[in-house]
PDB file of N, H, CA, C and O in Angstrom:
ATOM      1  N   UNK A   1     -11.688  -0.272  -1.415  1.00  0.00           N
ATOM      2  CA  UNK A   1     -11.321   1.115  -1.523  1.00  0.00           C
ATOM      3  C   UNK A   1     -10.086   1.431  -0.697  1.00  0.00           C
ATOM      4  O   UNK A   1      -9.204   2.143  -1.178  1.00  0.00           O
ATOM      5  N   UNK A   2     -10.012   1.055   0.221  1.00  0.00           N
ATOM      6  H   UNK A   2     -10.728   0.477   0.612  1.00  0.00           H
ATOM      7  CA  UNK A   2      -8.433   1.148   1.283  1.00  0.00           C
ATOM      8  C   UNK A   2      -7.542   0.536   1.019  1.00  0.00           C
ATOM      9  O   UNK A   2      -6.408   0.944   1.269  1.00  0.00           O
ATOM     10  N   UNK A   3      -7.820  -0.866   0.317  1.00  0.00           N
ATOM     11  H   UNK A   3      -8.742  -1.198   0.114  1.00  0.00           H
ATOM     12  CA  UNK A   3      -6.749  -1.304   0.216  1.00  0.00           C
ATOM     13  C   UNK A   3      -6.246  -0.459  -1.391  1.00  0.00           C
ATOM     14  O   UNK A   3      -5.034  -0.251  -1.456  1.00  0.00           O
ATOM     15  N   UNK A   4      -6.900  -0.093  -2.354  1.00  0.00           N
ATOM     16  H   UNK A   4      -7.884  -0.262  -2.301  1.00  0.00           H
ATOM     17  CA  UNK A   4      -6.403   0.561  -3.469  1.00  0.00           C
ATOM     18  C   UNK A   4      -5.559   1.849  -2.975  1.00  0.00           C
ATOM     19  O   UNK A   4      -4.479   2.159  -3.478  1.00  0.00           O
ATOM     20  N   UNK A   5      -6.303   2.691  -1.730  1.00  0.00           N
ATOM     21  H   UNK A   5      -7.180   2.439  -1.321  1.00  0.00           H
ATOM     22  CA  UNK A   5      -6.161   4.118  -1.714  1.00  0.00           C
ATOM     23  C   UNK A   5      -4.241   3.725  -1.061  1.00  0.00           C
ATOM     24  O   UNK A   5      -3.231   4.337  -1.409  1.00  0.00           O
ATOM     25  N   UNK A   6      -4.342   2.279   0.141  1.00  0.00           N
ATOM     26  H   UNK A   6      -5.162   1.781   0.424  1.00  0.00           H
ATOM     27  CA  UNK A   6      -3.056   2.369   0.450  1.00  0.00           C
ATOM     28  C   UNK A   6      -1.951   1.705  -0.449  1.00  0.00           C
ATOM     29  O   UNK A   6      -0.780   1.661  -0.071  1.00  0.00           O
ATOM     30  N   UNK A   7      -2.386   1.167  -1.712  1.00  0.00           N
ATOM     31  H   UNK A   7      -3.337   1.203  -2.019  1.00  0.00           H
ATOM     32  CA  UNK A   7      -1.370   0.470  -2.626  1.00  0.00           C
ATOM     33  C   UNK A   7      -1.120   1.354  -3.374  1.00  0.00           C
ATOM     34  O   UNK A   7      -0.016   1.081  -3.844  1.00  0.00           O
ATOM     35  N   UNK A   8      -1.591   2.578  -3.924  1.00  0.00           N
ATOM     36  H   UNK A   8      -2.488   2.800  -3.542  1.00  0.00           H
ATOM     37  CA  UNK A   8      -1.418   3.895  -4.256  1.00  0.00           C
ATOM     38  C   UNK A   8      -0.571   4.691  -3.702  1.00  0.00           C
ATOM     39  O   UNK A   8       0.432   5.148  -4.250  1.00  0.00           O
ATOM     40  N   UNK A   9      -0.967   4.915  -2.482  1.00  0.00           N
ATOM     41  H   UNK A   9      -1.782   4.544  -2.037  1.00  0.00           H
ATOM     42  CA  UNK A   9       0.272   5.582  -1.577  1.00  0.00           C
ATOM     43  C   UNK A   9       1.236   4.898  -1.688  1.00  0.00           C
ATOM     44  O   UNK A   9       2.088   5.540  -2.302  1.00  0.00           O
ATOM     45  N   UNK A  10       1.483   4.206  -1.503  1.00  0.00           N
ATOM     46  H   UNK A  10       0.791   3.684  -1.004  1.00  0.00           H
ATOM     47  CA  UNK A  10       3.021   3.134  -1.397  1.00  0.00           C
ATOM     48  C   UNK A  10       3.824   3.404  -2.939  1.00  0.00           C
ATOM     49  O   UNK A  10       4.991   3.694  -3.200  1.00  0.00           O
ATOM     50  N   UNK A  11       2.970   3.232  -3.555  1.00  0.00           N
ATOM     51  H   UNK A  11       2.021   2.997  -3.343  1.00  0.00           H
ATOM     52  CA  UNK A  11       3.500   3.844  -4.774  1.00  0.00           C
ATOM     53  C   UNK A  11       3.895   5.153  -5.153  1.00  0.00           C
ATOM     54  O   UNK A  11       4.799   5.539  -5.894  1.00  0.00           O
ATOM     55  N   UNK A  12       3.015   5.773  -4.480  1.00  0.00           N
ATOM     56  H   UNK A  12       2.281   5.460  -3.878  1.00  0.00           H
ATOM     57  CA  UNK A  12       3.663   7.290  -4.950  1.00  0.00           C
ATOM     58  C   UNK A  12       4.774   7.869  -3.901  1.00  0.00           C
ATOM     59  O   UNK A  12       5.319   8.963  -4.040  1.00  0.00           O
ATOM     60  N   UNK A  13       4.968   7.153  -3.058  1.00  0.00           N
ATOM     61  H   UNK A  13       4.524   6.264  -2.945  1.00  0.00           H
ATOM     62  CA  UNK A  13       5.780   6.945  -1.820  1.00  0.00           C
ATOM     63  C   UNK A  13       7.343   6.299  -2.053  1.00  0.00           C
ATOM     64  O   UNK A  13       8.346   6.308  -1.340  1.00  0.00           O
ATOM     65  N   UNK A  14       7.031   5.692  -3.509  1.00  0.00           N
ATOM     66  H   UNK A  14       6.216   5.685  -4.088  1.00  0.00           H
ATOM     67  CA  UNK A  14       8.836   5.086  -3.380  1.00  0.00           C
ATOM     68  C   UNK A  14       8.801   3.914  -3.146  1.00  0.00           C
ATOM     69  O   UNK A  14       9.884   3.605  -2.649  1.00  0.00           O
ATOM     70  N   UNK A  15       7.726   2.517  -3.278  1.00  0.00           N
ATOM     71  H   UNK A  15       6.846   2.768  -3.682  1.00  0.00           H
ATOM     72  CA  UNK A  15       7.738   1.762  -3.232  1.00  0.00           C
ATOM     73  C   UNK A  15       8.604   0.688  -4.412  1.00  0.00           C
ATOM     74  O   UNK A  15       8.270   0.612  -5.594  1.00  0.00           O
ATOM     75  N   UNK A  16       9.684  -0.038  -3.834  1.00  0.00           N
ATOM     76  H   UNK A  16       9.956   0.024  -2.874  1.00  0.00           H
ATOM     77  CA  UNK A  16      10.333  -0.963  -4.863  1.00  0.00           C
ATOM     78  C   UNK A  16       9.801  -1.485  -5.405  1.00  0.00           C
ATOM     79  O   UNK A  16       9.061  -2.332  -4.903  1.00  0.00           O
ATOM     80  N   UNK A  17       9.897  -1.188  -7.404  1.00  0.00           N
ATOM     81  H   UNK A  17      10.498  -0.501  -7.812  1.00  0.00           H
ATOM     82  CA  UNK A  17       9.336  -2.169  -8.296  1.00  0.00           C
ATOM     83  C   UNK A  17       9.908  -3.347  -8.038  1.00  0.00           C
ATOM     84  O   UNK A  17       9.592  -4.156  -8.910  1.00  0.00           O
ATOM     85  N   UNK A  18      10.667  -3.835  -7.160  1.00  0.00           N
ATOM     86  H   UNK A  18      10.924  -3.178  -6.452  1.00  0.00           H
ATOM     87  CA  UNK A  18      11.337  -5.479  -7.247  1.00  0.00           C
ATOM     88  C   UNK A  18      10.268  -6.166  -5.705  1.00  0.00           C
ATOM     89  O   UNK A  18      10.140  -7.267  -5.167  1.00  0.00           O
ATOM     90  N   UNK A  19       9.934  -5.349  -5.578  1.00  0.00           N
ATOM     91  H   UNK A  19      10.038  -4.455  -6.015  1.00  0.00           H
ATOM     92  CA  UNK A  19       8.725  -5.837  -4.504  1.00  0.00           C
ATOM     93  C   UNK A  19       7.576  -5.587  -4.487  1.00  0.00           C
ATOM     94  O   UNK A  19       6.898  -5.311  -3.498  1.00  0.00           O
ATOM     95  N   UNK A  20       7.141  -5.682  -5.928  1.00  0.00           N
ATOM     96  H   UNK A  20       7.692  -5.906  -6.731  1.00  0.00           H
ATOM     97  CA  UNK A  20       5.717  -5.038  -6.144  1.00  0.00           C
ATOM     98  C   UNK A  20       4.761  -6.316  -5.743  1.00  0.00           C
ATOM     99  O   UNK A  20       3.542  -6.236  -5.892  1.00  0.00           O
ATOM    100  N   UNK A  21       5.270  -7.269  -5.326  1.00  0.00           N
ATOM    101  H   UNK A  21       6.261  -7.333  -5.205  1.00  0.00           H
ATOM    102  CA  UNK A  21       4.578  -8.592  -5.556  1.00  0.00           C
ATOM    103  C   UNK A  21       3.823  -8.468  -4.279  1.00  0.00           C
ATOM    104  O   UNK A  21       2.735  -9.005  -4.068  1.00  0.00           O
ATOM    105  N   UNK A  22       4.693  -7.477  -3.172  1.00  0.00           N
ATOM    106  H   UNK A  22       5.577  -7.041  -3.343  1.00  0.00           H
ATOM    107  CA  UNK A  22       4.187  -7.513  -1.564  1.00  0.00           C
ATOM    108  C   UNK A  22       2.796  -6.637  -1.912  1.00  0.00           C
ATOM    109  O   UNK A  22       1.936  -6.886  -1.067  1.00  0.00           O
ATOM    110  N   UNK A  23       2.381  -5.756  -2.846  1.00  0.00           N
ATOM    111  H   UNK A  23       3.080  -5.554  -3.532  1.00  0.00           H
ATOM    112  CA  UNK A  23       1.257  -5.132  -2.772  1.00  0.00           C
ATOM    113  C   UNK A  23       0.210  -5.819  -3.803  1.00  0.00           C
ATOM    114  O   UNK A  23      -0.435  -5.041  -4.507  1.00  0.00           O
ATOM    115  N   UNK A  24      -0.005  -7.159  -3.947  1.00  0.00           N
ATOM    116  H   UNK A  24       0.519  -7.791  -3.376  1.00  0.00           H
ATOM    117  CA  UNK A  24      -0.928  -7.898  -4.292  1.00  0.00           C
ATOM    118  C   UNK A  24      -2.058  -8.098  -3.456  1.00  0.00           C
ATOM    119  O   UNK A  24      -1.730  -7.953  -2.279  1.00  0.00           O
ATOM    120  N   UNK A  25      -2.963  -8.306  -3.564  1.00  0.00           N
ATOM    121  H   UNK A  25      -3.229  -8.423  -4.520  1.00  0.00           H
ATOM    122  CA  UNK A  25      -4.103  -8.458  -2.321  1.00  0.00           C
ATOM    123  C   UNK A  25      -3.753  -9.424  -1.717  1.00  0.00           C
ATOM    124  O   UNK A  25      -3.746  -9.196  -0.507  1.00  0.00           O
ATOM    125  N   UNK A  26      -3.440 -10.458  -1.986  1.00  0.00           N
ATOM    126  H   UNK A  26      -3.446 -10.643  -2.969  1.00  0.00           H
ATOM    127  CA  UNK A  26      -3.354 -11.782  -1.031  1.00  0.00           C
ATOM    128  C   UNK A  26      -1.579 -11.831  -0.400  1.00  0.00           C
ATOM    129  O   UNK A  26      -1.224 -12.863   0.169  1.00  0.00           O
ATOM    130  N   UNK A  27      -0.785 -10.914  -0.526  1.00  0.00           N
ATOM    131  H   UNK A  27      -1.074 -10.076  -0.988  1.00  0.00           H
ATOM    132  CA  UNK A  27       0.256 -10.533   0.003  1.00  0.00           C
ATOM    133  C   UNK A  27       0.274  -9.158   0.698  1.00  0.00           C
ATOM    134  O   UNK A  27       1.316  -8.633   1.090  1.00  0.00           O
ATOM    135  N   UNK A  28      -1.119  -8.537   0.842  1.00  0.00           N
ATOM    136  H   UNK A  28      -1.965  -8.964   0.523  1.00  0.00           H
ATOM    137  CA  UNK A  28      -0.738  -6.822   1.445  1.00  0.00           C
ATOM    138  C   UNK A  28      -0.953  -7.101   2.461  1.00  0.00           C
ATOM    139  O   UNK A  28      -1.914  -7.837   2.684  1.00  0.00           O
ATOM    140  N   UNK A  29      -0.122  -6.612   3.527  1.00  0.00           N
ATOM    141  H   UNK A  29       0.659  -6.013   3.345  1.00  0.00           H
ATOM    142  CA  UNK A  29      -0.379  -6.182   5.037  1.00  0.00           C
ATOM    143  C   UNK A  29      -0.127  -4.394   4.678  1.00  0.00           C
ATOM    144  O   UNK A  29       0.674  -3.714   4.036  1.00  0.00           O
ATOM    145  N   UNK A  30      -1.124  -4.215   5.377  1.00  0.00           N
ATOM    146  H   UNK A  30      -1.775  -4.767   5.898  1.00  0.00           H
ATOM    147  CA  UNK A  30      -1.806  -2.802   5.999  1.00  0.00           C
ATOM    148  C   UNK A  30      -0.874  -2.301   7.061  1.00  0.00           C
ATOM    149  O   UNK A  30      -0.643  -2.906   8.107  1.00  0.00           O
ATOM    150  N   UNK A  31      -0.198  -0.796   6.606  1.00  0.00           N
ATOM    151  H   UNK A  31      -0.386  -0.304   5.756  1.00  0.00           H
ATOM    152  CA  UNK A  31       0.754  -0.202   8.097  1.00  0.00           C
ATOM    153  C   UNK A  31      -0.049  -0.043   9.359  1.00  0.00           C
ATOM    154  O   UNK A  31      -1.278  -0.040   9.437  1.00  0.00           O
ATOM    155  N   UNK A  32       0.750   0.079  10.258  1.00  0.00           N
ATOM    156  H   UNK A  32       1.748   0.077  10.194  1.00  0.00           H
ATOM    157  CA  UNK A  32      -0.155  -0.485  11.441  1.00  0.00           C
ATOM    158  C   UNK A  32      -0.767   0.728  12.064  1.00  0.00           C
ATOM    159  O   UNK A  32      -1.617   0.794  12.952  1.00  0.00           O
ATOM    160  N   UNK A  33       0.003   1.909  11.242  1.00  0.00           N
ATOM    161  H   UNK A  33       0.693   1.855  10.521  1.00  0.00           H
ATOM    162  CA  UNK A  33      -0.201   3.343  11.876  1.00  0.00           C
ATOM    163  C   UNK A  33      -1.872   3.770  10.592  1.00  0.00           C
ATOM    164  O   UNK A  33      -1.965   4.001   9.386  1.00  0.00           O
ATOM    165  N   UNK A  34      -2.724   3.689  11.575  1.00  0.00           N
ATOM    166  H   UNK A  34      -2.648   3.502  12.554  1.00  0.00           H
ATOM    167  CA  UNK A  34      -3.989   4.658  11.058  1.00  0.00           C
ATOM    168  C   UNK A  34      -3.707   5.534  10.092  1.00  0.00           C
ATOM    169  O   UNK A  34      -2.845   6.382  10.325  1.00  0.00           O
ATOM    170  N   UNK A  35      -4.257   5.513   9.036  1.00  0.00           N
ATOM    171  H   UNK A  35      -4.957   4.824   8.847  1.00  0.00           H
ATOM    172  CA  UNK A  35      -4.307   6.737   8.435  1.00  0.00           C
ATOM    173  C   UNK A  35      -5.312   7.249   8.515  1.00  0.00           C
ATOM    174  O   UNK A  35      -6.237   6.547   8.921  1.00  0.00           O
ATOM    175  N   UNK A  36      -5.646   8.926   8.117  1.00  0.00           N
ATOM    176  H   UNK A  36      -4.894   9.497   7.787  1.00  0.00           H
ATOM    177  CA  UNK A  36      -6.536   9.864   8.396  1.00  0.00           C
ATOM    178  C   UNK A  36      -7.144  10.237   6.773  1.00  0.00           C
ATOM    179  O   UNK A  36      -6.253   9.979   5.964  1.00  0.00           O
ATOM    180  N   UNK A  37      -7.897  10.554   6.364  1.00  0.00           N
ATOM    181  H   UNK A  37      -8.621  10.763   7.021  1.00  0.00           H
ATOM    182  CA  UNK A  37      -8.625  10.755   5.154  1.00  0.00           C
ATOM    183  C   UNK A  37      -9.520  12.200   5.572  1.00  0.00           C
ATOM    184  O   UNK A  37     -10.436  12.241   6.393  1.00  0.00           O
ATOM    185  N   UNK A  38      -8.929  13.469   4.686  1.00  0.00           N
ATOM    186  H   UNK A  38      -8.185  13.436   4.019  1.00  0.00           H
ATOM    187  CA  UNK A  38      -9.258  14.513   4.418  1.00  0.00           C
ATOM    188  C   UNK A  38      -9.138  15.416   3.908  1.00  0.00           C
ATOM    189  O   UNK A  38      -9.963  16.319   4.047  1.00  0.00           O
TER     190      UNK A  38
END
């Protein structure tokens, strides 16, 4: 569920289609800054 909710954000955020490969599961690192859910 987090990792969808933050590969989502990244996307609706402006994330480069020429680097979509970095938001694969076995290539995602997680920002290091907490996010809050509410």
């Amino acid at each position: 569920e987090a990792y969808i909710a933050a590969v989502l954000d990244r996307l609706a955020n402006g994330h480069p289609i020429t680097r979509i490969d970095e938001l694969l599961p076995w290539n995602f690192r997680p920002s290091r800054q907490p996010t809050s859910v509410g």
